[in-house]
N, C-alpha and C positions, 0 to 999 in steps of 0.2 A: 504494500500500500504506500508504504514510504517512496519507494522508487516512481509511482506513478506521479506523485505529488510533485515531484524535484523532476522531472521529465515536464508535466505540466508548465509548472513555474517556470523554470528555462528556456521551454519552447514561449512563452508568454514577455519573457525578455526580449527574446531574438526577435519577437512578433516588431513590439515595439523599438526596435533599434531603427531612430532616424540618421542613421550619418554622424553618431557623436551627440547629437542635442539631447537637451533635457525632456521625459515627456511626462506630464502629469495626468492625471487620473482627474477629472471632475470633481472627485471627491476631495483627494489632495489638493487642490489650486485653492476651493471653498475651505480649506482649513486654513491653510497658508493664510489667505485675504482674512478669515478671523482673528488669529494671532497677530497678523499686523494690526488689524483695526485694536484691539486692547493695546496692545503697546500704544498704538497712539491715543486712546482715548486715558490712557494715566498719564500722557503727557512724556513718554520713553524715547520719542523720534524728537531730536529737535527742530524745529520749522512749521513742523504738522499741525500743531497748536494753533496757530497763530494761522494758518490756510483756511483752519476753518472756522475762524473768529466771526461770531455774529457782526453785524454792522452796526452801529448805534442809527435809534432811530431819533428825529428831535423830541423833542418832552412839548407837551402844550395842552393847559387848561382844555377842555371841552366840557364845563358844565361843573355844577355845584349838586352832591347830593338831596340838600333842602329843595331844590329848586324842581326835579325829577315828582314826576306824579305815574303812579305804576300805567302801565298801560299806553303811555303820551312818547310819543319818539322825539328825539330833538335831534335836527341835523347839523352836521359838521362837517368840514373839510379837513385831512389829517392821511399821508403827510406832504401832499400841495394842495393849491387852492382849489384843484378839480377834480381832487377826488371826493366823493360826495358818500357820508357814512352817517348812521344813526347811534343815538346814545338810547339805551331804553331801560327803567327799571320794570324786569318781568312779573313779580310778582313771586317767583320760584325761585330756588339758586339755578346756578347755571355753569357749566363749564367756564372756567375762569372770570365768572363775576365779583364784584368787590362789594364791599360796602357791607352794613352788617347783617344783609340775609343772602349773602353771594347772590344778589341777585339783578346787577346793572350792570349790561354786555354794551359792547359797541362793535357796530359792523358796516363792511363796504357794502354799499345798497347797488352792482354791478351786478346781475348773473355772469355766475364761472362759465355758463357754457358759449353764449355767444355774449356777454356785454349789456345785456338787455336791461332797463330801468326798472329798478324794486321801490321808487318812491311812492313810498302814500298807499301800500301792500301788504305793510305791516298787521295781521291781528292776533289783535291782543287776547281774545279768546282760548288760543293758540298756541300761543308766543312763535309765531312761524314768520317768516318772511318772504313773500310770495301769492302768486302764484306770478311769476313774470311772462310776460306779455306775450313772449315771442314763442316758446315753448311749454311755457306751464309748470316751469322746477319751480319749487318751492324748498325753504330751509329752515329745518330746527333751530331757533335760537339758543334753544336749553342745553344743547351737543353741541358745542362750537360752531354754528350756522352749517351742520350736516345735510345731506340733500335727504329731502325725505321724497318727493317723487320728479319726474320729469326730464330732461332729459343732460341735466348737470351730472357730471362726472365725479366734483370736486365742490370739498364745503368752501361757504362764504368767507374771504379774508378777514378775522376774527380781530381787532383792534385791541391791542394791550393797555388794559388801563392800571391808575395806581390811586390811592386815595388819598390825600393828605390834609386833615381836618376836616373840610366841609368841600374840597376842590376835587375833582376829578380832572387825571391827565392821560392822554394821549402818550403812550410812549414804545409802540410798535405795532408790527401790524405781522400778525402769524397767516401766512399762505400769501398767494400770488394774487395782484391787486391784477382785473381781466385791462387787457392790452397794455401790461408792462411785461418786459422781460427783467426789470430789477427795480424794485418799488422804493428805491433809491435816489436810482438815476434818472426817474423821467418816462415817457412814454418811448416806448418799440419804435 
């Protein structure tokens, strides 16, 4: 049995002999890429850290807790002047809501699928946003503006907010704001 196994294995060598190159297995290569990824995510690679540095996003007032009435949207621009986002206290908590019933989200009013306007779509019933105009997606608020149906691929750009006293701020924006390639730099 032994001999079949080392005949096996060998001829299994030879199979894979390219001329001297290295050849991996699928398996091996997916391990390989996880042990790099830990080492760099403790920070082991020098540079690596730093490649994949969040970007800062700017910080900026968008409304006062007192001010929020559950159910009432208040729109905003955040982070230029054309992009056009909602502040809303739902009522429920909510994936990454603040304030003290985690429950005041801010999001791009964009549908992810084609760009289409979510203003003035919001209910409160719900807490959904939607149903937009052009295809009918609609998105959870409560799940970081997830698509609950229609024909969006990708949840709502979720707006980072921070609380401090009475002020709420604007201080990033989680997923892809629709017709930017870096919600940084400006439009595509």
């Amino acid at each position: 049995m032994k001999e079949k196994i080392v005949i096996k294995a060998e001829h299994t060598a030879e199979h894979h002999d390219h001329g001297g190159r290295a050849c991996m297995s699928r398996r091996q290569f997916l391990l390989a890429g996880g042990a790099v990824m830990a080492v760099a995510a403790i920070g082991g690679v020098p540079g690596l850290a730093q490649a994949a540095a969040v970007k800062s996003y700017p910080r900026q007032k968008v409304g006062s807790l007192s001010a929020l009435k559950q159910g009432v949207p208040v729109e905003f621009a955040y982070p230029f002047p054309d992009v056009q986002n909602i502040l809303v206290k739902l009522g429920t908590p909510a994936g990454a809501g603040v304030g003290a019933g985690k429950d005041v989200v801010a999001f791009n009013q964009q549908c992810t699928h084609m760009g289409g306007p979510l203003q003035a779509s919001y209910k409160a019933q719900h807490q959904m946003l939607g149903p937009c105009p052009l295809h009918l997606t609609t998105f959870d608020l409560t799940k970081h503006g997830m698509v609950v149906s229609g024909h969006g691929t990708e949840s709502l750009p979720q707006i980072l907010l921070e609380v401090k006293g009475d002020d709420i701020y604007a201080v990033g924006v989680l997923g892809l704001i629709y017709g930017y390639a870096d919600n940084l730099a400006g439009r595509a």
